[in-house]
Structure formats: structure tokens, C-alpha cells
C-alpha positions in Angstrom: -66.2 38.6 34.1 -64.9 36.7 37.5 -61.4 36.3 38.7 -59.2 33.8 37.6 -55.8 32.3 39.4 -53.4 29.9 36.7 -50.4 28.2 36.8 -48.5 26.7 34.7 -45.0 24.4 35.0 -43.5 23.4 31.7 -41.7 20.4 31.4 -40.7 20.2 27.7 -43.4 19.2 26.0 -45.9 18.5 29.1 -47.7 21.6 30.6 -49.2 20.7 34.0 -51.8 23.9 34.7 -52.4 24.4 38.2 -55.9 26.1 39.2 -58.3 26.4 42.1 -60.4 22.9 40.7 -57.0 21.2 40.3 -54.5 20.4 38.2 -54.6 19.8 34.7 -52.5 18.8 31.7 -51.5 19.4 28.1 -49.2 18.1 25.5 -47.8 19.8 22.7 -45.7 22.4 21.0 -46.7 26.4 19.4 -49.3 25.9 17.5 -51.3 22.2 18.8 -52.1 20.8 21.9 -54.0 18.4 23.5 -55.3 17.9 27.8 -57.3 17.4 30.2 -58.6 20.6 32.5 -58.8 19.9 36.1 -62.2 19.2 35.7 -61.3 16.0 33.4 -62.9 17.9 30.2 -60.2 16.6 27.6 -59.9 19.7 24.7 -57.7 20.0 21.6 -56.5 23.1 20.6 -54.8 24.7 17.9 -53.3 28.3 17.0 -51.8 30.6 14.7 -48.3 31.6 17.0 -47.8 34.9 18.0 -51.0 36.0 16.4 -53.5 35.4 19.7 -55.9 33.0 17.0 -56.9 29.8 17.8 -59.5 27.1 18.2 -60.6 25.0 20.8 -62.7 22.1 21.0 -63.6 20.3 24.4 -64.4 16.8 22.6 -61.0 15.7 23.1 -60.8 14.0 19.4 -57.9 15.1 17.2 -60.6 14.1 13.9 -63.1 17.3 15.8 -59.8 19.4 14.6 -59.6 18.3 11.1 -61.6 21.4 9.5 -60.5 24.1 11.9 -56.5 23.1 11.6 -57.3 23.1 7.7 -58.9 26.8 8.0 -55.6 27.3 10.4 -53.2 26.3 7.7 -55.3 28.7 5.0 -54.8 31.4 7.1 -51.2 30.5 7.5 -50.6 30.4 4.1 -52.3 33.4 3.3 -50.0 35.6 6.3 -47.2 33.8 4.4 -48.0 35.5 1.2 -48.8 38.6 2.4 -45.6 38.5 4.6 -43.6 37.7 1.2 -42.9 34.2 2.3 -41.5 35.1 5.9 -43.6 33.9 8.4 
């Protein structure tokens, strides 16, 4: 594994991402986002909040999501039950 330098400024709901390619930006809340690296490679991405799960897919198309936000919302589900319905 290499070294890596990121930075990121939050305003609201727009992340710009600063890096050593260049900058980059995101959109979104917890749990779904959307941007473009600094190299232009547009990615969606959704997680499971304060668990450290997630997926990411570089083909910038909200549809390429469709199955892995519906295995996101199982899992979410499931925590919910096993949490007793606090999640």
C-alpha cells in the first residue's frame, strides 16, 4: 500500500475532495452519494452509516445501484431487528 493525502471541504450537501490529481466532487447525505474523482471517473456510492459498509460503483449511473442499495436496505432491516427496532 502507497501513501495517500485527502481533503475534504463540506458545504452542506456538496463535498469538494481535494487530492494530489485534483479536485473532485460529491453530492449527498449519510448513506448515498454521487461525484466525480479528480480524475473525471463519475462513481455512486452507498453505505450502511456508522457501520464502515458500503458499495461503490465507478459507472456513474444511479440504475448500476439498484441491486446493491436493495441488499443495503436488507441489511438495514435486518440490524433493525436485531437492534429491537432502534437503529
Amino acid at each position: 500500500m502507497g501513501w495517500y493525502f485527502r481533503r475534504s471541504l463540506n458545504l452542506g450537501p456538496l463535498r469538494l475532495n481535494l487530492s494530489r490529481r485534483g479536485v473532485g466532487w460529491s453530492v449527498g447525505g449519510r448513506g448515498l452519494r454521487v461525484g466525480e474523482t479528480a480524475g473525471k471517473k463519475r462513481y455512486t456510492q452507498a453505505s450502511i452509516p456508522g457501520t464502515g459498509v458500503g458499495y461503490r460503483s465507478q459507472r456513474g449511473c444511479l440504475l448500476a445501484l439498484a441491486v446493491p442499495l436493495m441488499a443495503t436496505a436488507v441489511l438495514v432491516a435486518a440490524a433493525a431487528l436485531a437492534l429491537g427496532g432502534r437503529v
